[in-house]
N, C-alpha and C positions, 0 to 999 in steps of 0.2 A: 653791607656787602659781604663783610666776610664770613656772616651768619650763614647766609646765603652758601657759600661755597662748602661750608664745615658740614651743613644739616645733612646729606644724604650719609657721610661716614660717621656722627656721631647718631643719625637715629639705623645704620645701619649696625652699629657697635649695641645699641642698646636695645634691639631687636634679640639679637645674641645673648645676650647676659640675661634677660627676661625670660627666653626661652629653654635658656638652657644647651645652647649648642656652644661649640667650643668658640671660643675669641681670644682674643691676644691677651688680656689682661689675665686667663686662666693657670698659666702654668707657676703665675705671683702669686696668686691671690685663692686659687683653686686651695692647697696645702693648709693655709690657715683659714680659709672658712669649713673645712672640715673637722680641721682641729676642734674648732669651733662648736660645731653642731654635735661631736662628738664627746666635748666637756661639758655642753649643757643638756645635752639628753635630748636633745631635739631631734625629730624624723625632717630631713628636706623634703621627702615625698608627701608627710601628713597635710592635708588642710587645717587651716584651724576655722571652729566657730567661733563664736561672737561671745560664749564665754570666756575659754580660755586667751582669748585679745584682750577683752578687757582684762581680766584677769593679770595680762603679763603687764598693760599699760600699767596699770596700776602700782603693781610692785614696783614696775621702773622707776618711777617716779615718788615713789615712797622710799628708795633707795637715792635717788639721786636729792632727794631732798635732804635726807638725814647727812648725809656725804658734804653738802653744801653750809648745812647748818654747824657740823661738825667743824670744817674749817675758818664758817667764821666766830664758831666757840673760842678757837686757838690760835685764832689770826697773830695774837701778840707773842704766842711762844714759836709760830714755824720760824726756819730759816729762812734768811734773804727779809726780815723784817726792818724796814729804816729806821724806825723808832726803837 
């Protein structure tokens, strides 16, 4: 029931943020996802093709892997360690 009642203002909020028109969550969130697109070089306007996607998957995930392995290289030297 309460799905029900939420759905018209949550798919009306994400209507918004999909298209691009101004919504509430914009004047938090608007400053640092420019920062954002602005430190990594990104165009909000560009499309991307089906290279450069995979392309970023990729890295991501080459990076979050190394990041993950890396912690549990050192698991026994980080702080907050009980052992």
């Amino acid at each position: 029931m309460l799905t029900a009642r939420v759905r018209p203002f949550l798919g009306n909020f994400m209507s918004r943020v999909f298209t691009g028109k101004k919504h509430i969550m914009l004047p938090v969130f608007g400053r640092l996802e420019k920062l954002t697109y602005r430190s990594t070089g990104v165009d909000p306007d560009e499309e991307s093709n089906w290279k450069s996607y995979t392309f970023s998957l990729l890295m991501f995930n080459l990076i979050g892997f190394v990041f993950v392995f890396l912690i549990q290289l050192f698991q026994a030297h980080l702080p907050l360690n009980p052992a």
